[in-house]
C-alpha positions in Angstrom: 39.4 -329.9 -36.2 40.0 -331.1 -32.7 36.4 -330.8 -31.7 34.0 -331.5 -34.7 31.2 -330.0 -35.7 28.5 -331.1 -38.3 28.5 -331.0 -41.4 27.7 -330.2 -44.5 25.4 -332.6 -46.7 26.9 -333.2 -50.2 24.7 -333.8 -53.7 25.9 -335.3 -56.7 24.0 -336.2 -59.8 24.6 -338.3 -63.4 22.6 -338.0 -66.4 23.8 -340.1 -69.2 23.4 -338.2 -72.9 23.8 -340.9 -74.8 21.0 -344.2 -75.8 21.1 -346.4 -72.8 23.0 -349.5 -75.2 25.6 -347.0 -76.5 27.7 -347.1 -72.7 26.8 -350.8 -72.6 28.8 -351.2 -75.8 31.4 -349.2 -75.2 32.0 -349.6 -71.2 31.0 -353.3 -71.7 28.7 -352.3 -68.5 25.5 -351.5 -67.8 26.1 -350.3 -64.3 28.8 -347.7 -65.9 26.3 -344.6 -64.6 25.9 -346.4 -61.1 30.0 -346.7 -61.0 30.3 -342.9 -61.8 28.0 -342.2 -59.3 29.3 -344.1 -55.9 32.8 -342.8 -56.4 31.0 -339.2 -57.0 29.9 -339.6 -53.9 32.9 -341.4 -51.7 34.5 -338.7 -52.8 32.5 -336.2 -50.7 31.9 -339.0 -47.8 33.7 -336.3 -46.0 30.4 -334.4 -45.8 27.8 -336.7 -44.8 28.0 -339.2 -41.7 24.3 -339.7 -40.9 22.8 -341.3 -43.6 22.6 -341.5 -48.2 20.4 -341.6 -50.7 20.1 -342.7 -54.2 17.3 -342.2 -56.6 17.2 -343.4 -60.5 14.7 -342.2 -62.6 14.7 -344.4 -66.4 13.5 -342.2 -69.5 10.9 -343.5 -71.6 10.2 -346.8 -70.6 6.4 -347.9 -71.2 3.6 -348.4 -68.6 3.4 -350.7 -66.4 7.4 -350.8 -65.9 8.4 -349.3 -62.7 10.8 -345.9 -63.8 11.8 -344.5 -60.3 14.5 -346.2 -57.8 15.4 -345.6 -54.6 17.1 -346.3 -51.4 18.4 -344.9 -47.8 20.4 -345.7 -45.6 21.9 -344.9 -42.3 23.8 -347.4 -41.5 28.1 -347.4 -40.4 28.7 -347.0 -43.9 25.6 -345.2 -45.7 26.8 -345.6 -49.5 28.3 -349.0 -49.0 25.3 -350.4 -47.9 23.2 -349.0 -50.6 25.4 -349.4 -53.4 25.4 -353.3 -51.8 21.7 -353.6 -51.6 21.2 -352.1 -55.5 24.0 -354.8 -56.3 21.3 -357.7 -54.7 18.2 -355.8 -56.5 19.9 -356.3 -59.7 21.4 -359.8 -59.2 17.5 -360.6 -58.5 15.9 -359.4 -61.1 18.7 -360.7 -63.1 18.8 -364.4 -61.7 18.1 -366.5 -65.1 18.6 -363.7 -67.1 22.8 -363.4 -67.4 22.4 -363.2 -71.1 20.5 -360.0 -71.5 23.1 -357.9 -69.6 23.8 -356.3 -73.2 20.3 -355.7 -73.9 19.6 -352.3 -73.1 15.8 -352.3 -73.6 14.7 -355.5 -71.5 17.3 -354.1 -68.4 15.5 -351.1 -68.3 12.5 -352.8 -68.3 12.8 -355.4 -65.9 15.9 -354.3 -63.7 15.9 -351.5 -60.9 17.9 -348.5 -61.2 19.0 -349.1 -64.8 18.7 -345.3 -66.0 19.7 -342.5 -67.4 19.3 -339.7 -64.3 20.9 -340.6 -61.0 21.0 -338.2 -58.0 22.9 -339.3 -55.1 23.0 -337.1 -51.5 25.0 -337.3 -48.4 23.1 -336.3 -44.9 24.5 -335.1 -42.2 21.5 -334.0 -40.1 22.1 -330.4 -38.4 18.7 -330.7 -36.5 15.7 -333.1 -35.4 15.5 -336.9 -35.4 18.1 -338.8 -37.4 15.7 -341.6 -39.1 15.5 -342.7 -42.6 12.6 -340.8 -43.1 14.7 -337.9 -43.3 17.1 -338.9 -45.8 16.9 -337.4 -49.0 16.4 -338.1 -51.6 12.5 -337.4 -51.1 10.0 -338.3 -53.3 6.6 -336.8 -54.6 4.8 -339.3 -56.2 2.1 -339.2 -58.8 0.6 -341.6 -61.4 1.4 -339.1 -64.0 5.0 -339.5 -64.6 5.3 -335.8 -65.5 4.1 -334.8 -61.9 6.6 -337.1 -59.7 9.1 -335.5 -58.2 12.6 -336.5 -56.5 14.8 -334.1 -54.6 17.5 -333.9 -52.6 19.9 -330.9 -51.9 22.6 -329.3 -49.4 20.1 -326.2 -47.8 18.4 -324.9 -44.2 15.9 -322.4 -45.1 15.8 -319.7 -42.4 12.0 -318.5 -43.0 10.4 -322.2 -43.1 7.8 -321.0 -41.0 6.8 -318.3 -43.6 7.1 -321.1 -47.0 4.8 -323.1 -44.3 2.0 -320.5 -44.7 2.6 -319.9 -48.0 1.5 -323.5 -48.6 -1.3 -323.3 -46.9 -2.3 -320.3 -48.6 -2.2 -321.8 -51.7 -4.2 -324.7 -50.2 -2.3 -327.9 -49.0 -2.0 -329.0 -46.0 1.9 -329.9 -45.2 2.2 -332.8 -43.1 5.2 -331.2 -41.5 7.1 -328.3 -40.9 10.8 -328.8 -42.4 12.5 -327.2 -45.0 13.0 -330.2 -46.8 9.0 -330.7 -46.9 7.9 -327.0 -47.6 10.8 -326.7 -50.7 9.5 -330.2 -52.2 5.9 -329.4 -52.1 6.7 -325.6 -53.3 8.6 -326.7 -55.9 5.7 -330.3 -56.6 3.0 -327.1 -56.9 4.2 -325.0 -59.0 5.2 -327.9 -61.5 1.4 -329.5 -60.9 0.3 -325.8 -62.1 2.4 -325.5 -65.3 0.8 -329.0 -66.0 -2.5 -328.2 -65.7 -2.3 -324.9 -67.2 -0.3 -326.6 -70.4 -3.0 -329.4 -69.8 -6.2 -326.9 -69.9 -4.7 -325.1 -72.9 -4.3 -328.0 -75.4 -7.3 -330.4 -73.7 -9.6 -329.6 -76.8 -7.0 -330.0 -79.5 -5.4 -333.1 -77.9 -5.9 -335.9 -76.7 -5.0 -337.0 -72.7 -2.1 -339.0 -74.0 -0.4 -336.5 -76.4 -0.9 -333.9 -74.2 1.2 -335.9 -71.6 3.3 -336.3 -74.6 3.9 -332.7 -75.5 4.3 -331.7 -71.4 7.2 -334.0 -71.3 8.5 -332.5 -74.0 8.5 -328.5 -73.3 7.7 -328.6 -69.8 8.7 -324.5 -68.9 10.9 -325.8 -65.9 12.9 -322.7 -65.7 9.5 -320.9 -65.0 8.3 -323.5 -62.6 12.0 -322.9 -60.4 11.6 -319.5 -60.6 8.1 -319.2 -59.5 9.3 -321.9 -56.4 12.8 -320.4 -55.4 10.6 -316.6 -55.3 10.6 -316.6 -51.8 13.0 -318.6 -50.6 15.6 -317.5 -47.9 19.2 -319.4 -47.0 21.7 -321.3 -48.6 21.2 -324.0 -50.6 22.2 -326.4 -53.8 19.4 -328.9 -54.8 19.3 -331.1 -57.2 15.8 -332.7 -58.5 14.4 -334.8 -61.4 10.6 -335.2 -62.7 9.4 -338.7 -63.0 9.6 -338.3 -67.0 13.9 -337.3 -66.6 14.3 -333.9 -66.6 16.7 -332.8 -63.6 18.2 -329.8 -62.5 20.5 -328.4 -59.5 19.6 -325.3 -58.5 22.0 -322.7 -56.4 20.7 -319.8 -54.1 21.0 -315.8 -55.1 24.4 -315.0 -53.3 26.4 -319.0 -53.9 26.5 -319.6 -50.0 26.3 -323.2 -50.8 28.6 -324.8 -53.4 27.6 -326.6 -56.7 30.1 -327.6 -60.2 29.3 -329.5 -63.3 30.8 -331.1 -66.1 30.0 -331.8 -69.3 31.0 -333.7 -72.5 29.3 -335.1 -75.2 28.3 -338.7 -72.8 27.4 -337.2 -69.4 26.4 -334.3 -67.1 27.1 -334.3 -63.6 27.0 -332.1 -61.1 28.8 -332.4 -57.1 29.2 -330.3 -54.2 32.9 -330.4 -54.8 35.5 -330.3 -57.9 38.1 -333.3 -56.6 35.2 -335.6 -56.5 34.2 -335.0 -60.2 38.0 -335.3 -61.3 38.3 -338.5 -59.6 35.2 -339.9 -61.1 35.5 -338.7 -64.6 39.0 -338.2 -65.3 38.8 -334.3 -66.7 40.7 -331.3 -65.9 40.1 -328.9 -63.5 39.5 -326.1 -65.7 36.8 -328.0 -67.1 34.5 -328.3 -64.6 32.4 -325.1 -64.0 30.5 -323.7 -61.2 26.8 -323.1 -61.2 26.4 -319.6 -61.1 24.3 -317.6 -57.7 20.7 -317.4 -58.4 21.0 -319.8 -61.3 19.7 -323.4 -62.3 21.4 -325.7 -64.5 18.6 -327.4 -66.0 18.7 -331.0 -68.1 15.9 -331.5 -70.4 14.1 -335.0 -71.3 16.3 -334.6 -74.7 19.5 -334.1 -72.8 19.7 -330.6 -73.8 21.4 -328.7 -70.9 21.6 -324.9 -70.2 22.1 -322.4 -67.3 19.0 -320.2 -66.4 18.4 -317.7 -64.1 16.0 -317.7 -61.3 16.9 -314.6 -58.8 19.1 -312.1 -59.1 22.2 -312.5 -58.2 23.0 -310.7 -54.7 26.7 -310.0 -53.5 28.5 -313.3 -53.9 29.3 -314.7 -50.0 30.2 -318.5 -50.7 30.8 -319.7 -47.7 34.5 -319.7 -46.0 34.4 -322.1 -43.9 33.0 -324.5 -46.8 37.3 -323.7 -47.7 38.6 -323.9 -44.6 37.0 -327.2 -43.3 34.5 -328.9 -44.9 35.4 -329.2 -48.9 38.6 -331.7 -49.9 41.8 -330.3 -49.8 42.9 -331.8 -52.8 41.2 -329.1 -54.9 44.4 -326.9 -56.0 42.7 -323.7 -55.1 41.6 -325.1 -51.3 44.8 -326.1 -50.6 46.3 -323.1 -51.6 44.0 -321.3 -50.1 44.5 -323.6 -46.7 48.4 -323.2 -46.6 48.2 -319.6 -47.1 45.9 -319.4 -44.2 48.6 -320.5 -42.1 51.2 -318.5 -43.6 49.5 -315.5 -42.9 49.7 -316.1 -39.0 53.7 -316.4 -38.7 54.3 -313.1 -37.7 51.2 -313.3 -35.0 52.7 -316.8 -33.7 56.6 -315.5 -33.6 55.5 -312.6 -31.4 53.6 -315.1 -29.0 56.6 -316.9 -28.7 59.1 -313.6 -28.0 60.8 -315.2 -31.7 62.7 -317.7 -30.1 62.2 -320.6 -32.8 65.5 -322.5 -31.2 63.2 -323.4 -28.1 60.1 -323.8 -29.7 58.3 -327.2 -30.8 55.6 -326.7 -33.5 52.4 -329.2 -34.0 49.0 -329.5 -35.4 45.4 -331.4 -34.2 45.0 -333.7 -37.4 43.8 -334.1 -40.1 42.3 -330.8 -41.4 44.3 -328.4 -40.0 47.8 -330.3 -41.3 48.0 -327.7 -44.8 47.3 -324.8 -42.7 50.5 -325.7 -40.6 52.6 -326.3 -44.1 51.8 -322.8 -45.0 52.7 -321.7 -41.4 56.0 -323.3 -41.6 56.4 -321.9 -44.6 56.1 -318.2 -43.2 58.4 -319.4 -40.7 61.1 -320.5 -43.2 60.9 -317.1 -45.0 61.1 -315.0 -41.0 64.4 -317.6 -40.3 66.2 -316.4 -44.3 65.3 -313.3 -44.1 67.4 -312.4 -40.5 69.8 -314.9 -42.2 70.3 -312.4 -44.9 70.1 -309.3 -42.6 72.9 -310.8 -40.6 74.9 -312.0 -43.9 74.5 -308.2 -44.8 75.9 -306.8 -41.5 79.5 -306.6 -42.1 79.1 -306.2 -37.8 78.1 -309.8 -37.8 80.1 -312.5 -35.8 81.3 -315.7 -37.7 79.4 -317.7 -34.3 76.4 -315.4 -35.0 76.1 -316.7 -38.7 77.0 -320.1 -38.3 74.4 -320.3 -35.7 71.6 -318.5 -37.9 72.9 -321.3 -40.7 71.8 -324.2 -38.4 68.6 -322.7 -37.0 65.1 -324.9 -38.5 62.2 -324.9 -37.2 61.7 -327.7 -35.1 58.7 -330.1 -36.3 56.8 -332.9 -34.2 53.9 -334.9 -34.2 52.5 -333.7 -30.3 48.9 -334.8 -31.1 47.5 -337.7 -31.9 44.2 -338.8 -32.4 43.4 -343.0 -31.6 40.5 -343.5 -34.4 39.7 -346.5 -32.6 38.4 -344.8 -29.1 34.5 -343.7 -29.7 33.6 -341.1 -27.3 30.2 -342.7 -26.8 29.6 -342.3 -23.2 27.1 -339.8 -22.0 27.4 -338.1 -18.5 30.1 -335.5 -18.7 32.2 -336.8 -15.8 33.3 -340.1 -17.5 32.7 -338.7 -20.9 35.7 -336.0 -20.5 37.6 -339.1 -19.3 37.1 -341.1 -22.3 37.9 -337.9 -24.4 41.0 -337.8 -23.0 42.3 -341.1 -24.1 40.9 -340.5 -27.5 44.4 -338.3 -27.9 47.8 -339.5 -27.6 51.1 -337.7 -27.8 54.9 -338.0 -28.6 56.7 -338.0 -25.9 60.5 -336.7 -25.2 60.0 -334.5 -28.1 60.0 -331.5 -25.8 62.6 -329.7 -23.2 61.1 -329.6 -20.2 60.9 -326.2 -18.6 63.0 -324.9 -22.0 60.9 -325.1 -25.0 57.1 -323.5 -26.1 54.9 -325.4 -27.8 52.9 -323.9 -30.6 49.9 -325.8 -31.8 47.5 -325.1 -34.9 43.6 -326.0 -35.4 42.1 -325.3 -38.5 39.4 -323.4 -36.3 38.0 -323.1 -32.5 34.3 -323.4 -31.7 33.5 -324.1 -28.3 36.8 -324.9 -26.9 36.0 -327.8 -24.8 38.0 -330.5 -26.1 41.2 -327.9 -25.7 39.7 -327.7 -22.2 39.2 -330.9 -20.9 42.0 -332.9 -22.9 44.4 -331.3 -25.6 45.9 -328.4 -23.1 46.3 -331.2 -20.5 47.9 -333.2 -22.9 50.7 -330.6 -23.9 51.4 -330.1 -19.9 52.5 -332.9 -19.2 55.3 -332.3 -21.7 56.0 -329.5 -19.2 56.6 -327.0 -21.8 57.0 -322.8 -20.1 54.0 -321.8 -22.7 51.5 -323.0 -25.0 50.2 -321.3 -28.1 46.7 -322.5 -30.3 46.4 -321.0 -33.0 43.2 -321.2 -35.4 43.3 -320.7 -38.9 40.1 -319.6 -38.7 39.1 -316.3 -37.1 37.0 -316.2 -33.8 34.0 -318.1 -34.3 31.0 -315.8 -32.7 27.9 -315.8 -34.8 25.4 -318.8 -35.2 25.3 -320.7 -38.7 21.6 -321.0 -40.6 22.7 -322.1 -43.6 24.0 -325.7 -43.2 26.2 -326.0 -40.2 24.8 -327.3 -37.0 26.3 -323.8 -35.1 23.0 -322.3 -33.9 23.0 -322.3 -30.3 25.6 -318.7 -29.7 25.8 -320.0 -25.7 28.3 -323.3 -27.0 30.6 -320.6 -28.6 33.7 -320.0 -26.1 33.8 -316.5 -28.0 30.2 -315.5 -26.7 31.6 -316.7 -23.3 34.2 -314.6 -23.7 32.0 -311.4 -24.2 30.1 -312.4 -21.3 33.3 -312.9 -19.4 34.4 -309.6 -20.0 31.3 -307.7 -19.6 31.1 -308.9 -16.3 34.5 -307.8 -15.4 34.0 -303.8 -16.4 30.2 -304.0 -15.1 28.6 -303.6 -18.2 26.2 -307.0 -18.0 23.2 -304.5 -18.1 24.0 -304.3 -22.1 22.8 -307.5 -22.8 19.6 -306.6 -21.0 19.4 -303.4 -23.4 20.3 -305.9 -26.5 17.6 -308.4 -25.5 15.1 -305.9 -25.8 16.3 -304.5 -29.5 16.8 -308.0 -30.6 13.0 -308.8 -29.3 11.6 -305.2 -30.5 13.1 -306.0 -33.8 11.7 -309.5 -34.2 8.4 -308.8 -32.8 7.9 -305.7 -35.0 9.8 -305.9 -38.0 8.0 -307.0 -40.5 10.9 -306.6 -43.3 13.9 -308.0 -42.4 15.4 -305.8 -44.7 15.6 -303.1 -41.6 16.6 -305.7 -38.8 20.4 -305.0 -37.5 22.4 -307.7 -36.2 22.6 -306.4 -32.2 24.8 -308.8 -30.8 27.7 -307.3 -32.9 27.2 -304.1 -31.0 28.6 -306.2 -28.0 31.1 -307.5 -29.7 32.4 -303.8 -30.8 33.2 -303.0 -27.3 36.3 -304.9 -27.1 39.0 -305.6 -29.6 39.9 -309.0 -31.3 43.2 -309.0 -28.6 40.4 -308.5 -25.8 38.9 -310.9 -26.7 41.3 -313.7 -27.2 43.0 -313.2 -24.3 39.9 -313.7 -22.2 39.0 -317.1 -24.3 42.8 -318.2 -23.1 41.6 -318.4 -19.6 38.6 -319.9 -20.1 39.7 -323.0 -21.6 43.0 -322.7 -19.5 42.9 -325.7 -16.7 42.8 -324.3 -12.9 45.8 -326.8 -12.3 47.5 -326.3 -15.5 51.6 -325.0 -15.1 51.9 -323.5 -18.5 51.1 -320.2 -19.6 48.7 -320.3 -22.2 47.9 -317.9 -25.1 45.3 -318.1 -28.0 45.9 -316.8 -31.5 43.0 -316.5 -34.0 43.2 -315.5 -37.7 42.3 -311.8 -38.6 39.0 -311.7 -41.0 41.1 -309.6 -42.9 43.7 -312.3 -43.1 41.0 -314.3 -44.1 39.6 -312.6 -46.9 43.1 -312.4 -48.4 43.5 -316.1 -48.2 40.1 -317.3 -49.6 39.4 -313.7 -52.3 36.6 -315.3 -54.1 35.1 -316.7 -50.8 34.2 -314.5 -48.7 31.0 -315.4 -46.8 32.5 -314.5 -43.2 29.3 -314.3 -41.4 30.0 -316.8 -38.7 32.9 -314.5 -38.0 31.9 -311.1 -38.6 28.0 -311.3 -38.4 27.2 -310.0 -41.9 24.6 -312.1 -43.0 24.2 -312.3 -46.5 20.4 -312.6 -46.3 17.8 -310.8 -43.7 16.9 -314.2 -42.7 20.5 -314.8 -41.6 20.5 -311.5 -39.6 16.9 -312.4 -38.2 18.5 -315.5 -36.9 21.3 -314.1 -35.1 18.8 -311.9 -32.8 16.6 -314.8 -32.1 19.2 -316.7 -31.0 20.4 -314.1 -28.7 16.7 -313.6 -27.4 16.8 -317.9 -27.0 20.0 -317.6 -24.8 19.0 -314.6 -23.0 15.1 -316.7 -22.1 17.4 -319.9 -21.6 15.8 -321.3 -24.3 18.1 -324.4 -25.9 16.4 -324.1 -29.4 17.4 -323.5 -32.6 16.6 -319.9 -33.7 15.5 -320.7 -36.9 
């Protein structure tokens, strides 16, 4: 993506099935659930640029021996560092002790994070203060060990300020409002109330310490999630642990947000995405499952493992752009996915371009975008044999004619390059717009001046600044007659509340499209008339259920062409020379590219919750008050 956006945080977690001496014997490691779990999370580095987390929580160690581990970070390199500073925990605690590295009991005694349950998260923070106090994994603590609590997950809640209240209903007093505070405490309650229910039950058959015994032991978890996720509204996959070792990951009703597994007779682990668990453990695709919507998979203190559900399931809307952006293209079915998104726009792209492929140069913005524009070339490929074999078939056709078609490709080049080296870091706009400028380089004498197009692909289009203020200007000063971006992705117009920093609809250069043309045919007094739904609906609406999403009335007035044309001169230059034309994916197009994926609502405004559509309207109402907020 030429101009990034945030992005999604990534979970992973490891419980080891087996006694802790079996992998020490057969690995001839003690650190072999530690290994698993760094590359589980390299792997999906891709998601989280802020900060990490790791938390180890060792099973059945006595009292008096510390059983939970943990450490943040936010440095350069977030897992490096950790991974580096558990490496000097355990050289410490094992400094004069080299020879018990095969002695599973005294290492989990005496050394830090030697255990069997291991969550790891990546953070990339879509709102608030980037500190380390806001890096998961977060921790409830308790001197019992069945009430501690460590979680960590990939979620925004959209109705935090309603959990908030529930709290406080049932008596705490949250020392914050976050989502990441309200789930942790929702979830810490109920499990402090199936304890002390369990615990007022059996208190005058048992004593304190086999009751703690048989709580560990048949803790209801599944009823303590579903009591917790009840009232819960957004996307999310968390994955938690009690201080005694039960864990659990925990996906929401409709699978916006992604979560797998695997499983074998050693381990279970779970990660935001399938390539990472390959890499780490080696297995085939098809045996690494996904957590269902609605669903926890749920690890007892005895290892046993089992799906439950916690909500009904609603209409299934994971997340597209999860596909088209954010997951590792590795995975088989994303890159399929990814090159067919491409493919799909070749007729689109030849029209822009009148069909004349001899005197066109096609490109792409690395890295992400580089499989759409494989698939695209593809299309193109197929469009150049097929008028090969229309003209082969025309007995009319001239022996120049053919010959010509025979030696007609589609001419490739790298137009776009980005220097990793240049950080954009400067602040006022003026000199900032400069330095993102030289943050791109290109290929010269690759393109005909006057003569040829230039067709470019992004994997997607948000606000369109960086085409603005440096690609477009780029491409000029090839001197080409016309310039075509095209986005894999259709137009961006709705904000995100589920995970993607995307909330602020004024940033989008679709919304300032709309305004554009509203303006043009006199019709700004709609937005007043929207502003007033939106505001009725959110002020007296007490179930979301009924709210509508307004600002896609707007939208309705003008077509998908309309629209792009206007975006086109937005982010055109004043004193650019070429012509310049825009070309977005179709939703439709979409949906045939990613089938199974088809949560679409930052493209077509169906929310998949009534939080979601809630959001939408109080953004609108925050642009409208010129309020730069986050609507949820």
């Amino acid at each position: 993506m030429s101009e990034p956006i945030k992005h999604e945080c990534g979970i992973a977690l490891v419980r080891l099935l087996r006694p802790y001496s079996y992998y020490i014997k057969k690995y001839g490691t003690p650190f072999y659930g530690l290994n698993k779990l760094y590359i589980l999370m390299e792997k999906q580095t891709n998601r989280g640029q802020d900060g990490a987390g790791v938390a180890v929580v060792k099973i059945g160690v006595p009292p008096g021996s510390r059983y939970i581990s943990r450490y943040r970070s936010m440095e350069h390199n977030p897992v490096g560092d950790i991974f580096e500073k558990i490496n000097k925990k355990v050289k410490k605690h094992l400094k004069g002790h080299k020879d018990k590295l095969d002695n599973a009991d005294w290492l989990k005694e005496n050394v830090a994070f030697m255990g069997e349950v291991m969550i790891g998260h990546l953070r990339y923070g879509t709102h608030g203060m980037n500190s380390i106090e806001n890096c998961h994994p977060f921790l409830r603590q308790n001197n019992w060990r069945s009430r501690n609590l460590v979680l960590a997950g990939n979620f925004n809640m959209t109705n935090v300020d309603q959990l908030f209240q529930k709290l406080i209903e049932l008596g705490q007093h949250p020392k914050e409002m976050a989502d990441t505070v309200t789930v942790l405490e929702k979830i810490g309650h109920f499990l402090d109330e199936e304890i002390q229910m369990t615990f007022n039950r059996l208190k005058d058959r048992y004593t304190n310490l086999e009751i703690s015994e048989i709580i560990e032991n048949s803790l209801d978890l599944p009823r303590v999630l579903k009591r917790s996720v009840k009232d819960f509204d957004g996307g999310y996959a968390m994955v938690g642990m009690t201080g005694y070792g039960a864990s659990f990951v925990a996906r929401d009703p409709n699978g916006i947000r992604p979560a797998y597994y695997y499983a074998d007779d050693e381990v279970v682990v779970v990660a935001s995405e399938r390539p990472a668990i390959r890499q780490a453990f080696k297995c085939a695709y098809e045996d690494i499952k996904e957590v269902q919507p609605g669903h926890a998979l749920i690890i007892n203190k005895d290892g046993d493992y089992n799906e439950y559900n916690l909500r009904d399931a609603g209409d299934k809307k994971s997340c597209s752009f999860e596909r088209i952006y954010f997951s590792r293209g590795s995975d088989p079915a994303i890159y399929k996915e990814r090159k067919m998104l491409g493919k799909s726009l070749t007729e689109k792209v030849l029209k822009a371009v009148d069909h004349d492929i001899e005197n066109t140069v096609f490109s792409y913005i690395p890295n992400t975008a580089e499989t759409a524009f494989m698939g695209f070339i593809e299309g193109v490929n197929d469009h150049i044999f097929n008028k090969r074999m229309q003209l082969f078939n025309d007995k009319k056709t001239s022996k120049e004619d053919l010959e010509k078609s025979m030696r007609l490709f589609p001419r490739l080049e790298k137009l776009i390059i980005k220097d990793a080296k240049i950080r954009t870091f400067i602040t006022d706009d003026n000199h900032r717009n400069e330095m993102v400028s030289s943050s791109y380089d290109s290929t010269f004498e690759t393109v005909r001046a006057g003569i040829d197009s230039v067709v470019v692909i992004d994997d997607s289009i948000v606000r369109g600044t960086t085409l603005e203020k440096s690609i477009l200007r780029i491409l000029d000063k090839h001197k080409p007659k016309k310039i075509v971006i095209v986005s894999s992705a259709p137009q961006i117009r709705y904000p995100d509340c589920y995970g993607i920093d995307m909330s602020k609809i004024g940033e989008f250069v679709s919304f300032r499209a709309l305004l554009a043309l509203l303006k043009d045919d006199n019709l700004e007094h709609r937005l007043d008339e929207t502003y007033e739904k939106c505001k009725f609906a959110l002020e007296n609406n007490e179930d979301d259920i009924f709210i509508n999403n307004y600002l896609q009335e707007l939208y309705n007035l003008y077509t998908d062409d309309q629209v792009s044309a206007k975006i086109a001169k937005i982010i055109t230059p004043k004193d650019l020379n070429a012509e310049v034309v825009v070309v977005y994916q179709s939703i439709a197009g979409l949906h045939k590219a990613c089938p199974n994926h088809i949560g679409d609502w930052y493209f077509s405004g169906n929310y998949p919750t009534p939080g979601g559509t809630r959001t939408v309207n109080k953004a609108f109402v925050n642009f409208m008050e010129g309020k730069l907020v986050r609507a949820y």
